[in-house]
C-alpha positions as CSV (number, residue, x, y, z in Angstrom):
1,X,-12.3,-24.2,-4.3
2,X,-9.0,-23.8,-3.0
3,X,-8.2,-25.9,0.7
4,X,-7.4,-23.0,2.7
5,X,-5.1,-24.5,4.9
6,X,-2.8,-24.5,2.1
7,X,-2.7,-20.5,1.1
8,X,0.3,-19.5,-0.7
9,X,1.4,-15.8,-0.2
10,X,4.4,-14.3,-1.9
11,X,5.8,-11.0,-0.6
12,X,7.8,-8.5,-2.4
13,X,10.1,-6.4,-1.1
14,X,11.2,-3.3,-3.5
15,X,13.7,-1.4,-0.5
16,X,16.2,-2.4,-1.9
17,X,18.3,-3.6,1.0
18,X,17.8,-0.2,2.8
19,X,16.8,-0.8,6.4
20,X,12.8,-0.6,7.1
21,X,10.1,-1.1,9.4
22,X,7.9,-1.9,5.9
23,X,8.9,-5.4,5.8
24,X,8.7,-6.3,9.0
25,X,5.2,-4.8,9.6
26,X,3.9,-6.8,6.6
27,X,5.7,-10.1,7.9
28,X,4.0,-9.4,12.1
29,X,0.7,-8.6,9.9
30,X,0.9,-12.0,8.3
31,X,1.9,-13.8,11.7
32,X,-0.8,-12.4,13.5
33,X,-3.6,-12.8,11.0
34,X,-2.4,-16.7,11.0
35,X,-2.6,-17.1,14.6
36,X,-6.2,-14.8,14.6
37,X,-8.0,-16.9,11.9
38,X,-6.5,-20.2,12.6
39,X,-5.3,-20.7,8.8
40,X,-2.1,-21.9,7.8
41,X,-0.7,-19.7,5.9
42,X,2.8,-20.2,4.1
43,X,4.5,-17.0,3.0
44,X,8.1,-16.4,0.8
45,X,10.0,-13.3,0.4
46,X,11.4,-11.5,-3.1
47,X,13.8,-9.2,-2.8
48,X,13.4,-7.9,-6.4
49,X,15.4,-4.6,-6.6
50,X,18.0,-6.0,-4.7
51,X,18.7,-9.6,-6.2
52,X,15.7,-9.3,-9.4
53,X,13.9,-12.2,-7.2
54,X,10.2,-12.4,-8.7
55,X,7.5,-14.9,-7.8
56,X,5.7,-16.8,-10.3
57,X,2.0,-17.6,-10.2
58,X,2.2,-20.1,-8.2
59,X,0.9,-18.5,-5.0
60,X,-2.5,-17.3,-4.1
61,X,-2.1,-14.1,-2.5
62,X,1.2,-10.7,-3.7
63,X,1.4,-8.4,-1.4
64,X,4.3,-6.0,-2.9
65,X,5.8,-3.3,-0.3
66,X,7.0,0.7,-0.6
67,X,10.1,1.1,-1.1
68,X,12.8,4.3,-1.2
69,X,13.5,6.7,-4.6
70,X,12.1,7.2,-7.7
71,X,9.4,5.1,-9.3
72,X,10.7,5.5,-12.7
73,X,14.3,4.6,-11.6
74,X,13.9,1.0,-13.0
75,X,12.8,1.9,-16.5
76,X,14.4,-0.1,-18.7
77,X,15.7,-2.6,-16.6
78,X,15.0,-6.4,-15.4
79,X,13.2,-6.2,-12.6
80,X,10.7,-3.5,-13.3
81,X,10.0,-5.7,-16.1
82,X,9.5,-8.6,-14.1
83,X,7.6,-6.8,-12.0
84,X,4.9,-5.1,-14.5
85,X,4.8,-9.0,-16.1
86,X,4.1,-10.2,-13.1
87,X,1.1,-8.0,-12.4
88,X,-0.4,-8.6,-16.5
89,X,0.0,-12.4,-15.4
90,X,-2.1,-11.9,-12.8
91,X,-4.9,-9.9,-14.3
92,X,-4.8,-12.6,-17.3
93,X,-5.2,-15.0,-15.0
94,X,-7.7,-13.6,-13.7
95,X,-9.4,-13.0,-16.7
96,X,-9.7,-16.6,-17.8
97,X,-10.8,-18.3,-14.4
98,X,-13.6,-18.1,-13.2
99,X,-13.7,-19.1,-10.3
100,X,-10.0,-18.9,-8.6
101,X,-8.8,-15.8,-8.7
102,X,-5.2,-14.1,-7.2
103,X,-4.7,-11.4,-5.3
104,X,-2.6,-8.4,-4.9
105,X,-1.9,-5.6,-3.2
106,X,0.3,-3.1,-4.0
107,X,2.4,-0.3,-0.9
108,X,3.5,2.7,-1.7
109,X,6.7,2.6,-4.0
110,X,5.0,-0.5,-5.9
111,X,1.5,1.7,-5.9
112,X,3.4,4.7,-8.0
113,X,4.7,1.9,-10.2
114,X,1.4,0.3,-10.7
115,X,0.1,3.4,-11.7
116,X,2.5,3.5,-14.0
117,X,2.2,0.5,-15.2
118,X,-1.9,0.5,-15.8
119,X,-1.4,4.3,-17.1
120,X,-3.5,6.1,-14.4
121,X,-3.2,9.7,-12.9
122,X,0.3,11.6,-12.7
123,X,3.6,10.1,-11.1
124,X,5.5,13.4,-10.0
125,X,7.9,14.1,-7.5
126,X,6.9,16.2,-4.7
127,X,8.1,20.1,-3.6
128,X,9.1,18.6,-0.7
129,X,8.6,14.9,1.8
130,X,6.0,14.0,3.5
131,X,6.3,11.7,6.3
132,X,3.8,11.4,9.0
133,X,1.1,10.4,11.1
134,X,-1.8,12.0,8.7
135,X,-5.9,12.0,7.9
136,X,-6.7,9.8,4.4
137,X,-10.2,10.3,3.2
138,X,-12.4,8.2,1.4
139,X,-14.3,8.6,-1.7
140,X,-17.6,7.8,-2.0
141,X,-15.9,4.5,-3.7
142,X,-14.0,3.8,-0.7
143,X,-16.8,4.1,2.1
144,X,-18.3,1.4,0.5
145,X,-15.6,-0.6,-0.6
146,X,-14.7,-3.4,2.0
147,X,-10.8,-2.9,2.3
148,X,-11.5,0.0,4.5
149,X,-14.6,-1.7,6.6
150,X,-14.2,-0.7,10.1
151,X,-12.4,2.2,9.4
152,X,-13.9,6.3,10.2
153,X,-13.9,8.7,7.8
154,X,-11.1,10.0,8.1
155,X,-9.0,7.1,9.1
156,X,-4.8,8.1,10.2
157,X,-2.5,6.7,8.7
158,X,1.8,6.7,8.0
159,X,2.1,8.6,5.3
160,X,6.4,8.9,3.9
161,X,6.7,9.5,0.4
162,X,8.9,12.3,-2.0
163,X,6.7,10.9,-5.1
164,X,3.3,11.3,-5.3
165,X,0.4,10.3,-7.7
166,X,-2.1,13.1,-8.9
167,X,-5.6,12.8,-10.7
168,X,-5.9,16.3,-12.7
169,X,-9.1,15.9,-15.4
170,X,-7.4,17.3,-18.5
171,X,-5.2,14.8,-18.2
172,X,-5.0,11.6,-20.5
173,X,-4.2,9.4,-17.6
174,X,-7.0,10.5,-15.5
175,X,-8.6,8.0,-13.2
176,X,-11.9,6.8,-13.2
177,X,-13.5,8.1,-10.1
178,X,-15.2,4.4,-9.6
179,X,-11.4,3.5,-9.4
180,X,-10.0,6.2,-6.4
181,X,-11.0,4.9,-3.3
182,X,-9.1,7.9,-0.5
183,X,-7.4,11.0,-1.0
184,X,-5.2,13.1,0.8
185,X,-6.4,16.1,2.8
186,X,-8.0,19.2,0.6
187,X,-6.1,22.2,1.2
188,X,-8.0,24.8,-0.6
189,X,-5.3,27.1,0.3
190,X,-2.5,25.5,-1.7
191,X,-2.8,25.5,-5.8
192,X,-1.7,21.2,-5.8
193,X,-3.6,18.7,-6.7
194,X,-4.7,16.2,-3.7
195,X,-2.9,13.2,-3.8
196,X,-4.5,9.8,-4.5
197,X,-4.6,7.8,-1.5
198,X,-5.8,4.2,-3.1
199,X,-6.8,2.9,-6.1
200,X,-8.9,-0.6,-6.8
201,X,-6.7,-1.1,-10.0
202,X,-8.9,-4.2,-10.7
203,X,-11.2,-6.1,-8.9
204,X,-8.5,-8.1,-7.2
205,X,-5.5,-5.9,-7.6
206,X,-5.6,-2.5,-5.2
207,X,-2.7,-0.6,-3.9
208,X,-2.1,2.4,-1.3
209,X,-0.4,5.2,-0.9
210,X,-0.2,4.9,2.1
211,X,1.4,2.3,4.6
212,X,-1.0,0.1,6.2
213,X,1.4,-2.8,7.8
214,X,3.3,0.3,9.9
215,X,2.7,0.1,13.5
216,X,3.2,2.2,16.6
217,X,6.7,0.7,17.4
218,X,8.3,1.3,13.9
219,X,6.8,4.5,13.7
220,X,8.3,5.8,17.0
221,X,11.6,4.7,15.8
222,X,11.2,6.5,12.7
223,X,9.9,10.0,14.5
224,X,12.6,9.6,17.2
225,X,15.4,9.7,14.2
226,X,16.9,13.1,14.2
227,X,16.5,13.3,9.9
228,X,13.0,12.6,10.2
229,X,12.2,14.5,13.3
230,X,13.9,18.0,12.1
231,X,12.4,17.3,8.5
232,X,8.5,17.4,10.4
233,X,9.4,20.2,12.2
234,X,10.2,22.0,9.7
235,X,7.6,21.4,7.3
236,X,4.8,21.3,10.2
237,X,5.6,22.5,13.4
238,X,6.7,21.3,16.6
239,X,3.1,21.0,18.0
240,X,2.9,19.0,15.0
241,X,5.5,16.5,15.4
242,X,4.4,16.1,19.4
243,X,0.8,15.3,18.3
244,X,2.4,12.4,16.3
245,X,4.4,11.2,18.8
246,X,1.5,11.2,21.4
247,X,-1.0,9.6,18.5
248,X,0.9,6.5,18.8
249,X,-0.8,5.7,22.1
250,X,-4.1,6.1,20.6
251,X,-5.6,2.4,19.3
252,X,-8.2,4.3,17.3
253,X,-5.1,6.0,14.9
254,X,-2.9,3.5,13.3
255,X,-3.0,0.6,15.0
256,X,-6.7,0.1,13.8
257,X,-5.3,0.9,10.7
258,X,-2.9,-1.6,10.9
259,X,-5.4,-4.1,12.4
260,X,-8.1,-3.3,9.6
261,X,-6.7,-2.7,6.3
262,X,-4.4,-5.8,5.1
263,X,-6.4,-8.0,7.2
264,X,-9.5,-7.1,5.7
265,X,-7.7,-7.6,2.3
266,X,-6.7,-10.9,3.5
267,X,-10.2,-11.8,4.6
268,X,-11.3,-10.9,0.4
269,X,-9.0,-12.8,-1.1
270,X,-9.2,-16.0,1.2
271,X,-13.0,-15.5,0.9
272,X,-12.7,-15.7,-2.4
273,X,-10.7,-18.6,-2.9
274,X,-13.6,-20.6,-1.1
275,X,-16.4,-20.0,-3.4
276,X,-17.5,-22.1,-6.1
């Protein structure tokens, strides 16, 4: 049993000194989950694109952000090979305790690389970006899976990303449906494959597409930015783009996604650092 006023939780950040609203939306979400549950909870940054920072395994709980550019850009060098011997440490840690296990989960630009990494579905760059306010589904996995308890079906959710991971059946990396827990809207209309929203990696690694630490506040600043605002515009309309802006007062979009999904991570892996 681990004293759970004593929870370690290292944080990666893979933006690579670009200015974000990731980091700090991870950093409130830790804060706030603190002051909520009445833990103490001690937390330390890695910048590991930037300055190759890693964590060892001395911490209880990873929690590894999104990130900008290509997730094969670090092939070959340090830090994506810190990063993907990071993640075997953990499962082989996992593997030989019982009892204590670590926890990660993995946003975005480290979720493409994960699926790298453990060889599942198709990394591919996408026709063009998507960044929005937008309806994830869940599989059949992910209704019952508690990462996304308290959550409808559909949930919304910030959505910014240029690459994209795919799930096609003839392929050799296809993923395990037990393993996909939400996908992206079906658009029968369009020949492309739905893109994989989340995956439970392993039982105590999981990773989304999606951004679950971004709030109302940093998304406004994002949709008020003339880049972003032309670029949903143009790809979805300007009914669109005001439906996103006026989502933001809604609690039941993504602020309960922000208020459900790390925290009910947190809740797992804490949980399971009590039991015996």
């Amino acid at each position: 049993m681990t004293d759970t006023n004593n929870i370690k939780i290292a944080v990666i950040d893979m933006n690579k000194g670009t200015a974000n609203q990731g980091m700090r939306g991870i950093l409130e979400t830790l804060l706030r989950y603190q002051s909520e549950m009445n833990l103490s909870l001690s937390f330390d940054v890695f910048d590991l694109r930037q300055k190759g920072e890693i964590p060892d395994l001395n911490y209880h709980i990873y929690i590894s952000s999104g990130g900008p550019g290509n997730p094969y850009e670090g092939k070959g060098e340090q830090w994506e090979k810190d990063f993907f011997d990071l993640l075997e440490q953990i499962e082989a840690f996992n593997a030989n305790n019982e009892h204590t296990k670590k926890h990660a989960f993995l946003i975005c630009h480290s979720f493409q690389m994960a699926c790298r990494k453990f060889g599942l579905g198709n990394v591919i760059q996408r026709q063009t970006t998507a960044f929005g306010i937008f309806p994830v589904f869940l599989t059949e996995e992910g209704e019952n899976d508690t990462l996304f308890n308290g959550l409808p079906n559909p949930f919304y959710a910030v959505d910014s990303r240029d690459w994209q991971v795919t799930n096609p059946d003839d392929t050799p990396f296809y993923i395990e449906a037990s393993k996909v827990l939400a996908l992206e809207k079906d658009r029968p209309h369009i020949d492309l494959e739905r893109c994989v929203m989340s995956i439970r990696f392993t039982k105590e690694i999981v990773g989304t597409q999606f951004h679950p630490e971004a709030d109302p506040i940093g998304m406004k600043r994002y949709l008020l930015q003339e880049d972003k605002k032309n670029d949903i515009i143009e790809n979805h309309g300007l009914e669109k783009y005001n439906d996103m802006l006026n989502s933001l007062d809604d609690p039941s979009q993504i602020a309960l996604t922000q208020h459900v999904v790390l925290p009910n991570f947190l809740n797992e892996a804490i949980n399971s650092l009590q039991e015996v």
